[in-house]
C-alpha positions in Angstrom: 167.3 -29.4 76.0 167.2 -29.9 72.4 165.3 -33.4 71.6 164.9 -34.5 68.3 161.7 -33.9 66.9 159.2 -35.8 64.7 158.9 -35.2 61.1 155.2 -35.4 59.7 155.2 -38.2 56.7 152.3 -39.3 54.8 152.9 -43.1 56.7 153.4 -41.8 60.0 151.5 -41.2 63.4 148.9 -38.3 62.8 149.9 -35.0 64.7 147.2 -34.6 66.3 147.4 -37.7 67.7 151.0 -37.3 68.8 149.9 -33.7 69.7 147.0 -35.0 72.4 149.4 -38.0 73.6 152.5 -35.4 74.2 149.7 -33.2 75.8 148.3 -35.7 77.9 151.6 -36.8 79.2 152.8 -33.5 80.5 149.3 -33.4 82.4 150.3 -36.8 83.9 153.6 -35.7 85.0 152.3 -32.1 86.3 149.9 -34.3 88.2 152.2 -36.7 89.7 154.8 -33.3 90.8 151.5 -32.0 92.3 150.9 -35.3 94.0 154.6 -35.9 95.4 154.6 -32.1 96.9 151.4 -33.2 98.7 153.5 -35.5 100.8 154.0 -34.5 104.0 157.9 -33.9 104.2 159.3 -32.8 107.5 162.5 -32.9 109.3 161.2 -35.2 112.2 160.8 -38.0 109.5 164.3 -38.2 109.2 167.5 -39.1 111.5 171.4 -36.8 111.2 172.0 -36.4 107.8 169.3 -38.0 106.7 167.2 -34.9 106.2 169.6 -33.1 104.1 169.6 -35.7 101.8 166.3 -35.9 101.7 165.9 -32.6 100.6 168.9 -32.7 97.8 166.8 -36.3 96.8 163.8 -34.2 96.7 164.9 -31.4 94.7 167.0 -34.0 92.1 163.1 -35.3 91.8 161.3 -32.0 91.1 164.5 -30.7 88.8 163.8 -34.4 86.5 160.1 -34.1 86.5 160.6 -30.4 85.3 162.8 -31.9 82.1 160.3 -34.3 81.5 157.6 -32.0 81.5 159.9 -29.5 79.2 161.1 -32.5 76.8 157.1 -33.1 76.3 156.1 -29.3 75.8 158.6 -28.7 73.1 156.9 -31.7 71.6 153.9 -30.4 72.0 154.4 -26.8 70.7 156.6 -28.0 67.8 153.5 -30.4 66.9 151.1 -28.0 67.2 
C-alpha cells in the first residue's frame, strides 16, 4: 500500500500530534486483533458450510485489520 502522506506546513496539524494520534490508533487496532482472536472459535459453533466460511470471514477480518494497522505505521514512521 502506498497512501498518500501528509506534508508538514506552517498552518497545519503539528507532527507530533499526528505522530501520537497515528500511534495511538495502530495500538487500538492491535488491541482490537488481540481481542477478536480471544474469541472462542470452534467448529461446533457452526452448521455444513458454515464453518468454512467462517474461517475464510475470519481470515478476510485479520488480512483488513493487518492493512489498517500497515496504512497507520507508514504514517507513523514517515511522521516520525
Amino acid at each position: 500500500m502506498n497512501p498518500t502522506l501528509p506534508v508538514k506546513t506552517l498552518h497545519g496539524t503539528s507532527w507530533q500530534s499526528l505522530c501520537e494520534d497515528y500511534d495511538n490508533a495502530r495500538v487500538a487496532v492491535e488491541e482490537a486483533a488481540n481481542a477478536i482472536s480471544k474469541i472462542e472459535f470452534n467448529s461446533r459453533d457452526y452448521i455444513g458450510e458454515g464453518w468454512r466460511n467462517a474461517v475464510e470471514e475470519r481470515a478476510a477480518i485479520f488480512k483488513k485489520l493487518d492493512e489498517v494497522r500497515e496504512y497507520l505505521m507508514t504514517h507513523a514512521e514517515h511522521l516520525s
